[in-house]
VEXDREN-2710 file (C-alpha; in Angstrom, 1 decimal):
% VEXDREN-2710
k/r/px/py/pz
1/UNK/-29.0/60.6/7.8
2/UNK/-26.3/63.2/7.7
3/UNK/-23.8/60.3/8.2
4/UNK/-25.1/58.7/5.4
5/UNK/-24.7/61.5/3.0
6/UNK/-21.7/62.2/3.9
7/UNK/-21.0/58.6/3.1
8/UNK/-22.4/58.7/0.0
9/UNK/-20.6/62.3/-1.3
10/UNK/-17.2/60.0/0.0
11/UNK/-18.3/56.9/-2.5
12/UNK/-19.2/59.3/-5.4
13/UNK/-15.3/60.7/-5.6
14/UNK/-14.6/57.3/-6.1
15/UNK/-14.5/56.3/-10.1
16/UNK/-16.7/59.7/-10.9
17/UNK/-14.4/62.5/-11.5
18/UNK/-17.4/64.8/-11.9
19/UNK/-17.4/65.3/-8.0
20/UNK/-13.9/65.9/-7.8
21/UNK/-14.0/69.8/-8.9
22/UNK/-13.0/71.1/-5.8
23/UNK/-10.0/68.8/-5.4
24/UNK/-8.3/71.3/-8.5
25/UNK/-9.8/74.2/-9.0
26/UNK/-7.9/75.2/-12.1
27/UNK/-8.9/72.3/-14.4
28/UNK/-11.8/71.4/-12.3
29/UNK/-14.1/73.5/-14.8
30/UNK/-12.5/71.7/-18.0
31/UNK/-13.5/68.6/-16.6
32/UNK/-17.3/69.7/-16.6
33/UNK/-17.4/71.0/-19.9
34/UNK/-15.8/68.0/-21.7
35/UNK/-18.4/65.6/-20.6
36/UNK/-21.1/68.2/-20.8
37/UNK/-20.3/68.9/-24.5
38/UNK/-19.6/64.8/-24.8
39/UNK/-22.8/63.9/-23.5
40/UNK/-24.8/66.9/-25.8
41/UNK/-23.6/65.3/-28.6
42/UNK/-24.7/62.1/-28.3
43/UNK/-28.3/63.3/-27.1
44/UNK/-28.6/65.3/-30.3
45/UNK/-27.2/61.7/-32.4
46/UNK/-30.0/59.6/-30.2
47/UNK/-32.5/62.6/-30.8
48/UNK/-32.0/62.4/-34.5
49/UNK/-33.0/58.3/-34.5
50/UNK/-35.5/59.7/-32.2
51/UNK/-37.2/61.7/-34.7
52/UNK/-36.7/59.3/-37.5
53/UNK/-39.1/56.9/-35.4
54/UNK/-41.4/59.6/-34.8
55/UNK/-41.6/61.1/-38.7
56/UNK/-42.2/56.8/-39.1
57/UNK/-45.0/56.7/-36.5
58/UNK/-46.7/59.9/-35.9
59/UNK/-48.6/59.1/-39.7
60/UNK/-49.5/56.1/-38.7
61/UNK/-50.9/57.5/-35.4
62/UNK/-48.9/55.3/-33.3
63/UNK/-46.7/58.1/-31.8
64/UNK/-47.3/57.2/-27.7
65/UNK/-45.2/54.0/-29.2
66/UNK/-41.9/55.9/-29.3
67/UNK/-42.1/56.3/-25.5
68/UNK/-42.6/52.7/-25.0
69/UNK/-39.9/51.9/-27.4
70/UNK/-37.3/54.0/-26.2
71/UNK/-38.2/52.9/-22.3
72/UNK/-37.4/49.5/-23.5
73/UNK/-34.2/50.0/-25.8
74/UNK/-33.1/52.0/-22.3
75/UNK/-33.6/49.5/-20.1
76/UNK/-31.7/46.7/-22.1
77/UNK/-29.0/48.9/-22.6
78/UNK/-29.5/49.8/-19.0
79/UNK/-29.2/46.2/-18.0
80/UNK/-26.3/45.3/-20.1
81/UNK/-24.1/48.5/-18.4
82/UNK/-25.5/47.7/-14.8
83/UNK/-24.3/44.2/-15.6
84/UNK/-20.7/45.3/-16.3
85/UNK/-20.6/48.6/-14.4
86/UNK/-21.2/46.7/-10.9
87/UNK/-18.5/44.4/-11.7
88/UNK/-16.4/47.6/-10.7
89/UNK/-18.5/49.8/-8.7
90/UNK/-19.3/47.0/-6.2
91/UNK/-17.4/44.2/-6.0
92/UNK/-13.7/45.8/-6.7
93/UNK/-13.9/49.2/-5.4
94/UNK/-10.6/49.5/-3.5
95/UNK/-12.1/51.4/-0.5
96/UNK/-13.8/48.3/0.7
97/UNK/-11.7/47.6/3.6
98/UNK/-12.0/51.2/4.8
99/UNK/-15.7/51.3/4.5
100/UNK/-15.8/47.8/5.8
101/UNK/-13.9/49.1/8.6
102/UNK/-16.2/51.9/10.2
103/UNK/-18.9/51.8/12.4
104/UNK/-21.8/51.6/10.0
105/UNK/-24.4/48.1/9.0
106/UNK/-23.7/46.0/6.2
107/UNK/-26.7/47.1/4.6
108/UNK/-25.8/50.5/4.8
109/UNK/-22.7/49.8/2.9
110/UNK/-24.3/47.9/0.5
111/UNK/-27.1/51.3/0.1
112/UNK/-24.5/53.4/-0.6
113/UNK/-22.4/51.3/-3.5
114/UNK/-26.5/50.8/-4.9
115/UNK/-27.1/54.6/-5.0
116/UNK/-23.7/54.8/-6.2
117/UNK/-24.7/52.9/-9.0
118/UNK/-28.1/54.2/-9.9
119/UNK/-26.3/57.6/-9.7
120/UNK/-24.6/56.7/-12.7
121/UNK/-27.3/54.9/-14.3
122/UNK/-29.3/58.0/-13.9
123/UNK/-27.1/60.2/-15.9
124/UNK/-26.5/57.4/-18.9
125/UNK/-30.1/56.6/-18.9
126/UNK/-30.4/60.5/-19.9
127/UNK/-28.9/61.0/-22.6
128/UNK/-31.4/58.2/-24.1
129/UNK/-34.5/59.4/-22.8
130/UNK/-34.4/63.0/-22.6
131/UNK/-33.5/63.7/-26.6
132/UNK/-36.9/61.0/-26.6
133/UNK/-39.2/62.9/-24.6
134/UNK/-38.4/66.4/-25.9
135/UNK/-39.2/64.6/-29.5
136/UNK/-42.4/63.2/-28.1
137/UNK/-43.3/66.7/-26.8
138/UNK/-42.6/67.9/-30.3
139/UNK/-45.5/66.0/-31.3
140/UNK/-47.5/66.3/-28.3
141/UNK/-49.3/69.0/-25.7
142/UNK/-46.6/70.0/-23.5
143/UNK/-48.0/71.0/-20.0
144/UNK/-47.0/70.5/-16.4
145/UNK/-48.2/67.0/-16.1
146/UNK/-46.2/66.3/-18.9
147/UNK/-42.5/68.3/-17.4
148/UNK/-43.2/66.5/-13.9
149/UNK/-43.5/62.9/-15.6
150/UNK/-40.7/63.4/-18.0
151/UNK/-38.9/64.2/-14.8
152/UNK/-40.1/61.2/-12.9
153/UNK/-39.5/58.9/-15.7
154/UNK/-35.7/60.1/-16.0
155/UNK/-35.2/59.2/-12.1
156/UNK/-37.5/55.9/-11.8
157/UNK/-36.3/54.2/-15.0
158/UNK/-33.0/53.0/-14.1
159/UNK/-34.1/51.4/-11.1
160/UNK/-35.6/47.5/-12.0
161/UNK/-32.9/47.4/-14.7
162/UNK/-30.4/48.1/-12.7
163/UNK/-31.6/45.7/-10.3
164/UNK/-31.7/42.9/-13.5
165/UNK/-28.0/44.0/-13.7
166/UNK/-26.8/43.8/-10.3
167/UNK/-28.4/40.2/-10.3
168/UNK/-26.6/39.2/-13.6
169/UNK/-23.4/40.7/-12.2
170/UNK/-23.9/38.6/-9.2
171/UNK/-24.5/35.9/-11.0
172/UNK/-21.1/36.5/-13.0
173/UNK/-19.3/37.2/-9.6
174/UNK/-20.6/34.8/-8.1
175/UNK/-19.9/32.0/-10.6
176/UNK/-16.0/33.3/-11.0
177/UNK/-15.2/33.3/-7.1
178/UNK/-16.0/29.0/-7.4
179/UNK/-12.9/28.6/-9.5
180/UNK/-9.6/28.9/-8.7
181/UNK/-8.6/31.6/-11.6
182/UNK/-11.3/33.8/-10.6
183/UNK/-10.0/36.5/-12.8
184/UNK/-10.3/35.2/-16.0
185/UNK/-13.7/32.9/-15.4
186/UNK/-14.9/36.9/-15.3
187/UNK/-13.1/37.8/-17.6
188/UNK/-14.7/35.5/-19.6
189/UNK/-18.3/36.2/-18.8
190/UNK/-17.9/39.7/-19.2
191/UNK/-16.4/39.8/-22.6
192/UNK/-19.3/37.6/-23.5
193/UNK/-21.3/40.5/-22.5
194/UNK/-19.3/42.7/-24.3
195/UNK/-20.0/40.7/-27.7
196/UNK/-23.8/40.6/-26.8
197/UNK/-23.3/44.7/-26.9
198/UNK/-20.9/44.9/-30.0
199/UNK/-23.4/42.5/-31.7
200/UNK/-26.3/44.6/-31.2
201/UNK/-24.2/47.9/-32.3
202/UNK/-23.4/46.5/-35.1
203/UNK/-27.4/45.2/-35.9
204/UNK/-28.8/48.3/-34.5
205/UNK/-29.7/49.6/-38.5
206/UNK/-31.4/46.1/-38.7
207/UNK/-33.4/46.5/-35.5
208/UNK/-34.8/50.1/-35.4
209/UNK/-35.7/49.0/-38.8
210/UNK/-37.8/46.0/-37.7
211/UNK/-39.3/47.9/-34.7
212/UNK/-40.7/50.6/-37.1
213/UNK/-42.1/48.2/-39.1
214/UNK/-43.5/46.3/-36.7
215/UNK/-44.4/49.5/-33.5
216/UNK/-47.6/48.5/-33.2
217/UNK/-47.4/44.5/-32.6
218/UNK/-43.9/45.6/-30.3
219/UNK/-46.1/47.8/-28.5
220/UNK/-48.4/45.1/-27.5
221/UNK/-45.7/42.5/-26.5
222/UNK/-44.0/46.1/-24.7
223/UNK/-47.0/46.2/-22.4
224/UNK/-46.9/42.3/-21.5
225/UNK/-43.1/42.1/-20.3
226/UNK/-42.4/45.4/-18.9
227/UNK/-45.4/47.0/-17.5
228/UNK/-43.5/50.3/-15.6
229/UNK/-43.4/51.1/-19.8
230/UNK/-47.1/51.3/-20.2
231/UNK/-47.2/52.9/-16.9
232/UNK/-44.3/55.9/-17.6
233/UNK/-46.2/56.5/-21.0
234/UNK/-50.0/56.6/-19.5
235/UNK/-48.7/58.9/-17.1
236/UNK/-46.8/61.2/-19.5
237/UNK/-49.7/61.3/-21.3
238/UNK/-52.5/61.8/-18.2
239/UNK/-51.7/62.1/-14.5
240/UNK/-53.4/58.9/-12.8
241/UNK/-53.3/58.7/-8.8
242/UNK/-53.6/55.0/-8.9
243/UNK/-50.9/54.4/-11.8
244/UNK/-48.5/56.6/-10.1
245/UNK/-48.5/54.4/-6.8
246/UNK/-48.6/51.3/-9.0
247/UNK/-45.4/52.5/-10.2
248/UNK/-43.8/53.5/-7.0
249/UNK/-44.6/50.0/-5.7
250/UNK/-43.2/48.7/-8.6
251/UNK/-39.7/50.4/-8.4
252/UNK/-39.1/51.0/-5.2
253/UNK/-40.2/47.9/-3.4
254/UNK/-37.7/45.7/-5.5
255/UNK/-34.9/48.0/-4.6
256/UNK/-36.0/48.0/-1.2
257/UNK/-35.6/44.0/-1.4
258/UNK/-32.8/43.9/-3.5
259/UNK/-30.5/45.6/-1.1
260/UNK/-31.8/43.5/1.8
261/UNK/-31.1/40.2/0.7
262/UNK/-28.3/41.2/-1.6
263/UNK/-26.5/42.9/1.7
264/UNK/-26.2/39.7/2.6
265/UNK/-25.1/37.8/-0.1
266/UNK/-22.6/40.5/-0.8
267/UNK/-20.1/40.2/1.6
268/UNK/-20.0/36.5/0.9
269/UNK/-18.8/37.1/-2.5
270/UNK/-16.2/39.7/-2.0
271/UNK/-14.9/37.3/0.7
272/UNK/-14.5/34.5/-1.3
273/UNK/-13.1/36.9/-4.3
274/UNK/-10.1/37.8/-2.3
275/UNK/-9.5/34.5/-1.0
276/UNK/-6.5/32.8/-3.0
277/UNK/-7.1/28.2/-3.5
278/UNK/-3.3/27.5/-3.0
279/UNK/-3.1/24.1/-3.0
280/UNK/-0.8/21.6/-1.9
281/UNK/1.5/21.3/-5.2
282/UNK/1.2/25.1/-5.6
283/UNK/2.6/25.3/-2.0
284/UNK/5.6/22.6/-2.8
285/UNK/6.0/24.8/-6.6
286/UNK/6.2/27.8/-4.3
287/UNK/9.6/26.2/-2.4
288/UNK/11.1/26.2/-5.6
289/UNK/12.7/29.8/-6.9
290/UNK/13.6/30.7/-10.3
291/UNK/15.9/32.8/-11.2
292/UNK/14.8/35.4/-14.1
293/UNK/16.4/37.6/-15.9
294/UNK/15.2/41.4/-15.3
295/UNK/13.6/42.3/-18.5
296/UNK/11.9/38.7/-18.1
297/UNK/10.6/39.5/-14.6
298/UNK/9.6/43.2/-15.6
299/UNK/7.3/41.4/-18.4
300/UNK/6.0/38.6/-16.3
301/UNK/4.9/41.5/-13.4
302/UNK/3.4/43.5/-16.6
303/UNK/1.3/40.3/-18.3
304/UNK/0.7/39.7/-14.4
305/UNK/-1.2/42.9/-13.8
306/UNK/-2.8/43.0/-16.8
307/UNK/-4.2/39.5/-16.7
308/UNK/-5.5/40.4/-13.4
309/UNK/-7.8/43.1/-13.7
310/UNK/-10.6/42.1/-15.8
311/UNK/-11.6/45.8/-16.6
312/UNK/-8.0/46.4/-18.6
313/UNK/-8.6/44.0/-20.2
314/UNK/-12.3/44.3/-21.5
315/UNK/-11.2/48.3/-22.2
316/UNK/-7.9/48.4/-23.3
317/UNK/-8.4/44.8/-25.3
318/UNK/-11.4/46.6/-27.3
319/UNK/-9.7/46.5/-30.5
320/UNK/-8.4/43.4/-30.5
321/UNK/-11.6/42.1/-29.7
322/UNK/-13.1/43.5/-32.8
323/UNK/-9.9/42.8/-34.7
324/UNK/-11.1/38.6/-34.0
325/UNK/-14.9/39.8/-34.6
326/UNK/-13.9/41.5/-38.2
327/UNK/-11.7/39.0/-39.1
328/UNK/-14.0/35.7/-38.8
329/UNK/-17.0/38.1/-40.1
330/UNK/-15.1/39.0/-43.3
331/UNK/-13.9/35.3/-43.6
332/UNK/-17.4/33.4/-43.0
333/UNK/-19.8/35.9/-44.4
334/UNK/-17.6/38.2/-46.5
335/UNK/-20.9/39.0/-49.4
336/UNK/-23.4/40.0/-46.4
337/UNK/-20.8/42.8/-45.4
338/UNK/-20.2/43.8/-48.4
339/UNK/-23.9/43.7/-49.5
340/UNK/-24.6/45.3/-45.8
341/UNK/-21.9/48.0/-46.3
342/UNK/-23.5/48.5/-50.0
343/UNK/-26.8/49.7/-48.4
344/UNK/-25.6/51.4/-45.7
345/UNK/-23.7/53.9/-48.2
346/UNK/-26.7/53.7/-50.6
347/UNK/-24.4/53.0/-53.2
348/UNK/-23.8/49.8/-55.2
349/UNK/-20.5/47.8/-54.5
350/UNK/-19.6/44.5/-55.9
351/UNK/-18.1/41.9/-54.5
352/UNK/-15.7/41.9/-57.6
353/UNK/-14.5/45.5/-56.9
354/UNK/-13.9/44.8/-52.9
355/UNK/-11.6/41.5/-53.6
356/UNK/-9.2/43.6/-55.9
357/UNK/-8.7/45.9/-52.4
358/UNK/-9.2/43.2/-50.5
359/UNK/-5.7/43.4/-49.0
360/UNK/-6.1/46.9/-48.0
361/UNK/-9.4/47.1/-47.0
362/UNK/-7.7/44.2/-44.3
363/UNK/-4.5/46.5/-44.2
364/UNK/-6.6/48.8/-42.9
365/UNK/-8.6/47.1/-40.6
366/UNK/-4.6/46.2/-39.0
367/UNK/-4.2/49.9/-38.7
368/UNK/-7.4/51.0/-36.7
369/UNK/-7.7/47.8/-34.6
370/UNK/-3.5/48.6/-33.6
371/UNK/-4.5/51.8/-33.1
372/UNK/-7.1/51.3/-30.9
373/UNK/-5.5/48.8/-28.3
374/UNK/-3.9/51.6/-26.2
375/UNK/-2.3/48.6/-23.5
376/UNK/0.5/51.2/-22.3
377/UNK/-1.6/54.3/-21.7
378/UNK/-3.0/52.8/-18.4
379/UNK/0.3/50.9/-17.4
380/UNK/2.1/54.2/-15.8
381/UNK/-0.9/55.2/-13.8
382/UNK/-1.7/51.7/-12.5
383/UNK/1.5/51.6/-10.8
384/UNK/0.0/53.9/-8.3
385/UNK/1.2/54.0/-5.0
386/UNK/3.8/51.1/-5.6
387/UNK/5.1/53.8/-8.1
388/UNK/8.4/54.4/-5.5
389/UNK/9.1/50.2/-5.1
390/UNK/9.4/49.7/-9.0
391/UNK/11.5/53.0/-9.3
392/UNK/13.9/51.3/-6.5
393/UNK/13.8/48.4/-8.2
394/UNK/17.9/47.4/-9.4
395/UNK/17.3/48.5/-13.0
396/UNK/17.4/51.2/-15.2
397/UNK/14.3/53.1/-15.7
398/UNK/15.0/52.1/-19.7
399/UNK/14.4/48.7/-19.2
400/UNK/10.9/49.3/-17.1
401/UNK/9.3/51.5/-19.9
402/UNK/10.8/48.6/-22.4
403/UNK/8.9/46.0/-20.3
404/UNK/5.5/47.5/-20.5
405/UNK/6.0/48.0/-24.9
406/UNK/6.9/44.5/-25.2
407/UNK/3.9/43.2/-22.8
408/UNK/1.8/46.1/-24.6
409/UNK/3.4/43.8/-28.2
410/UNK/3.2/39.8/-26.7
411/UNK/-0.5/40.6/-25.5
412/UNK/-1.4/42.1/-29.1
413/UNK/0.6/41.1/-32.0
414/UNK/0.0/37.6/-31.5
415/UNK/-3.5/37.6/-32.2
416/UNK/-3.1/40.1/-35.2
417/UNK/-1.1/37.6/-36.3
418/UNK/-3.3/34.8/-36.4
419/UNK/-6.1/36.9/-37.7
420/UNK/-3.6/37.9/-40.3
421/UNK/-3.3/33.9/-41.4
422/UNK/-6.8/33.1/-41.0
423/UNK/-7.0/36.7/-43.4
424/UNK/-4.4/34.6/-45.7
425/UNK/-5.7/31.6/-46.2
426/UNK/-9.2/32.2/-46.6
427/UNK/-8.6/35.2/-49.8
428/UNK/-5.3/33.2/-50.8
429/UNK/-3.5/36.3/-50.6
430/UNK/-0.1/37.5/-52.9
431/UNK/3.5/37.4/-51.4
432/UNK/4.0/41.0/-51.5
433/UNK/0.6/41.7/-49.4
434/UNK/1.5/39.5/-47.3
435/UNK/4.6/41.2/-46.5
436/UNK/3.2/44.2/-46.3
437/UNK/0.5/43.2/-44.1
438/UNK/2.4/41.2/-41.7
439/UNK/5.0/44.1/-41.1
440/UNK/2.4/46.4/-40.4
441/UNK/1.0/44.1/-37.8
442/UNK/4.6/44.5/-36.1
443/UNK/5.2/48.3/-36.7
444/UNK/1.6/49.8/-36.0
445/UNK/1.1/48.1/-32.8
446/UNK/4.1/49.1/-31.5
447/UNK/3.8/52.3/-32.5
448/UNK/0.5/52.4/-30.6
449/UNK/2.1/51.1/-27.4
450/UNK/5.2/53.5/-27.7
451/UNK/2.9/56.4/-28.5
452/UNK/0.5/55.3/-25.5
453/UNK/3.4/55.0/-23.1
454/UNK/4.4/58.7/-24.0
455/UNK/1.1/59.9/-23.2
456/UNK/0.7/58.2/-20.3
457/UNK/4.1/59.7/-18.8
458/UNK/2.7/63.4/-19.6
459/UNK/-0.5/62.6/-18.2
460/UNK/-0.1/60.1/-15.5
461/UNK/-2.8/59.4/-12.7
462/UNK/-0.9/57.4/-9.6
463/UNK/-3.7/58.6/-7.2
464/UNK/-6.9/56.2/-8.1
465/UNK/-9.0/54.6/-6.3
466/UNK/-9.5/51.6/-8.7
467/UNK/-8.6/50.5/-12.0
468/UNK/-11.8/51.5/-13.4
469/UNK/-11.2/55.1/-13.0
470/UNK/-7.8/54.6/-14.8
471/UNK/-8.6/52.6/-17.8
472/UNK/-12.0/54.4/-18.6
473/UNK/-12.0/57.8/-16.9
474/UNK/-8.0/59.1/-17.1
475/UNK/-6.5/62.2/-19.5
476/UNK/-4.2/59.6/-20.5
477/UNK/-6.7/56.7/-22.1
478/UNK/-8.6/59.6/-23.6
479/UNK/-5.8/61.5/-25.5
480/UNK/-4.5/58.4/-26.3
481/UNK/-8.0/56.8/-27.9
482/UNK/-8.8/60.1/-30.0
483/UNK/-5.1/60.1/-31.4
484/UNK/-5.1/56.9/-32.2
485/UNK/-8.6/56.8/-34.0
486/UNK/-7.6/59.7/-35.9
487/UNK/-3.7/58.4/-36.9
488/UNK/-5.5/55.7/-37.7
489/UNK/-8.7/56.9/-39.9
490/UNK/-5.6/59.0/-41.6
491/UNK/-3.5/56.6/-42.1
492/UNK/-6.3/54.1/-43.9
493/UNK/-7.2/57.0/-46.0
494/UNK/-4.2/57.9/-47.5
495/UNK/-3.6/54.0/-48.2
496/UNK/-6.0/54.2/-50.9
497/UNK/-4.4/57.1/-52.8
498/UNK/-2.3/55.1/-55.2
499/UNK/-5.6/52.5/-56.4
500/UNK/-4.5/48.9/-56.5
501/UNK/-0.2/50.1/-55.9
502/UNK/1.6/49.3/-53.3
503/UNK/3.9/52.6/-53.0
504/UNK/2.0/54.6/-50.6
505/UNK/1.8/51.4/-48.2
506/UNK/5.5/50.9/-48.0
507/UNK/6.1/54.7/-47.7
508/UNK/3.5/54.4/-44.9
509/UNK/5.4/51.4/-43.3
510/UNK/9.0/53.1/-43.3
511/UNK/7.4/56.2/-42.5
512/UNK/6.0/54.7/-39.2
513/UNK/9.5/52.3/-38.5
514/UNK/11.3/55.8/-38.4
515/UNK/8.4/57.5/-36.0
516/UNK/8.9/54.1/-34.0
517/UNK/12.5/54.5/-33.8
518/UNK/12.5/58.0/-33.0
519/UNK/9.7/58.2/-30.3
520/UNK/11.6/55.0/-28.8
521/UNK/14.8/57.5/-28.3
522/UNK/12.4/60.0/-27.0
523/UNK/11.6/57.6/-24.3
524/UNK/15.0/56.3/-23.7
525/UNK/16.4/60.0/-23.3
526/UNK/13.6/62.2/-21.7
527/UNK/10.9/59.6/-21.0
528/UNK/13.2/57.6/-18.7
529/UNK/13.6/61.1/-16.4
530/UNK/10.0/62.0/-16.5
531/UNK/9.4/58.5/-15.0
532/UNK/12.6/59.0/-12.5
533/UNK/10.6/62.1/-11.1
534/UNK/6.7/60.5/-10.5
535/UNK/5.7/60.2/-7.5
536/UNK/2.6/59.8/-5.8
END
């Protein structure tokens, strides 16, 4: 047993920063706070819909529903981030080999990237259901029965659909590691995933709406697909001896299973993920050696690592992702969002008004969606270790940083670009605005990429265990996420000053050319030693 925590404290530093305080003591306290005063946030944002619901239901008597319904919108949500968090957690955490390499069972491997997992699970199932129950209480006798099945609800919910996630992240896995470009097969199935998510964020108005109106029918169908629901609420509600073993049976018996036969099947699939089909005409192709240029080769290596590590690409592709999603819903059903964006405001707009800004409102769109690719603030860091080889490499420290802003540019202007011409010839769009619109999807972009590499060089991370505590957990992407949002929320909102006029756009564009030219010379001259002196 002792062996086995000591395994599992080992896995948690791994991808979790919040069990890395000890490792520096000086910022180790910062690093609690920020998530602690993160994380209260959103509880009192999810409390708020919370109480909405309730103020809906409580008339009606139909209160005990908000339980059920939260459980439910928890587990989805639950499901969909098991299904993309294991992706990282278990099948490409980089201390594989050495866990692989003690003297400890497959299954107990396997236990300890699980718990791993539900750990996390646990704390974002939290900020869901706690802001829930403490509404629910509002409205309800609050005794012990009720604190001690709160609690026990918060640390048995995550487990069956965390389970259903693991199994879909299999299934993804397991699909991927059949073809010969494994990477981006997953890639693919997880930014489906992704969309699934982004589409019901951007329904969610549409769906707490129907679920109020319809709590008492959903609370019926509730109790036929996921029974630990009716269980968690009955038990909240009165302590039953018989329910509560039901429910132990229910969760722990599948997990119990789950990590037995998916020990198993686990190895399988990380063996056949690292092995690499070469076949016989790659092998003759491989005889053959091509010269490149450096800044050629420097790229090729940058698109390389990029395009193999399907978590840089899901995170730091985010905006360009919604930059596609935008774009085609603006084209294809361009009345709905303005009708939808009408009632969300509460205020009439008509479609008349939104085509004479049409090109701004789409200027604008360039602007956030640049702003929020941040490609180069993970590119320093995931050097890591091989940090010292591309420092020795037989160029100039100039034409590195150069490489990753133009990868940063070939992986992201392209497809502004051909959102821009969809844009074009869908609204039949003006010469000028057209100008306009396709220098700033050449000038914001790289700003955000010069402006992300920057960062990144003040706040580099060279010692992580895996990408995924790089791209979604480093100083670096966060800085360099909130700066962008805001430059970019600024920068839409001044474009609007001067009405239908074009001035303040074009003092906008030159304005960011010079801050592109000048943070580029801030590279070249005090960048370029910064990365001289990293080292691992």
């Amino acid at each position: 047993m002792k062996k086995l925590f000591s395994l599992i404290k080992a896995a948690m530093s791994q991808d979790m920063n919040l069990f890395k305080v000890k490792q520096q003591k000086k910022s180790g306290l910062g690093k609690i706070i920020f998530p602690i005063i993160l994380a209260s946030f959103f509880m009192i944002c999810i409390g708020v819909y919370a109480y909405g619901f309730a103020e809906i239901l409580n008339p009606m008597g139909l209160i005990d529903v908000l339980l059920s319904i939260f459980i439910i919108l928890t587990a989805v949500l639950t499901i969909l981030e098991g299904a993309y968090k294991s992706q990282g957690m278990l099948f490409e955490a980089k201390d594989s080999e050495l866990l692989f390499s003690l003297p400890i069972t497959k299954k107990m491997i396997f236990t300890i990237r699980i718990i791993k997992l539900m750990t996390f699970q646990f704390l974002y199932n939290s900020l869901f259901l706690i802001p829930s129950v403490i509404v629910y209480g509002i409205y309800k006798k609050v005794d012990l029965n009720f604190c001690m099945s709160s609690i026990l609800m918060i640390v048995l919910s995550p487990i069956i659909p965390t389970i259903i996630g693991c199994i879909i992240g299999y299934i993804i896995k397991g699909i991927s590691s059949k073809f010969k470009s494994k990477r981006f097969v997953q890639v693919i199935l997880s930014s489906s995933l992704l969309l699934v998510v982004l589409y019901i964020s951007f329904n969610k108005n549409k769906i707490l709406e129907y679920i109020a109106q319809n709590a008492a029918n959903i609370d019926v169908l509730i109790k036929q697909i996921y029974y630990p629901a009716v269980l968690f609420s009955n038990l909240i509600k009165s302590f039953n001896i018989t329910e509560f073993l039901i429910l132990l049976a229910i969760c722990i018996l599948p997990l119990v299973i789950f990590i037995y036969f998916g020990s198993i099947y686990y190895f399988t699939i990380i063996s056949k993920s690292g092995e690499k089909g070469i076949s016989k005409k790659t092998v003759i192709k491989n005889n053959k050696y091509k010269v490149k240029k450096p800044q050629y080769a420097l790229i090729a290596k940058e698109l390389k690592r990029f395009f193999t590590s399907p978590v840089f690409i899901i995170n730091s592709g985010f905006g360009l992702v919604l930059m596609v999603v935008a774009t085609i819903g603006l084209v294809t059903n361009f009345k709905g969002l303005v009708a939808g964006f009408s009632n969300g405001i509460e205020v009439e707009i008509s479609t008349e008004t939104v085509m004479q800004y049409i090109s701004k409102i789409y200027l604008c769109l360039v602007v956030l969606m640049s702003f929020m690719t941040s490609i180069t603030s993970s590119m320093i860091s995931l050097e890591g270790k091989n940090i010292e080889i591309t420092k020795s490499l037989p160029v100039s420290s100039k034409k590195i940083l150069l490489a990753k802003v133009l990868t940063s540019n070939i992986i992201s202007i392209p497809v502004i670009l051909i959102c821009d011409i969809i844009f074009f010839i869908a609204f039949k769009i003006k010469i000028l605005d057209i100008l306009l619109i396709v220098l700033a999807s050449l000038i914001f972009p790289t700003f955000s990429a010069i402006l992300g590499l920057i960062i990144n060089l003040k706040h580099p991370k060279l010692d992580a265990n895996s990408d995924t505590e790089i791209v979604k957990q480093s100083m670096s992407t966060f800085i360099a996420t909130i700066s962008g949002m805001i430059l970019g929320l600024i920068t839409a909102g001044i474009t609007f000053i001067d009405g239908e006029k074009n001035i303040i756009i074009i003092i906008e564009l030159i304005f960011y050319c010079l801050l592109d030219i000048l943070l580029w010379q801030y590279v070249v001259k005090k960048g370029s030693k910064k990365f001289e002196k990293l080292s691992v």
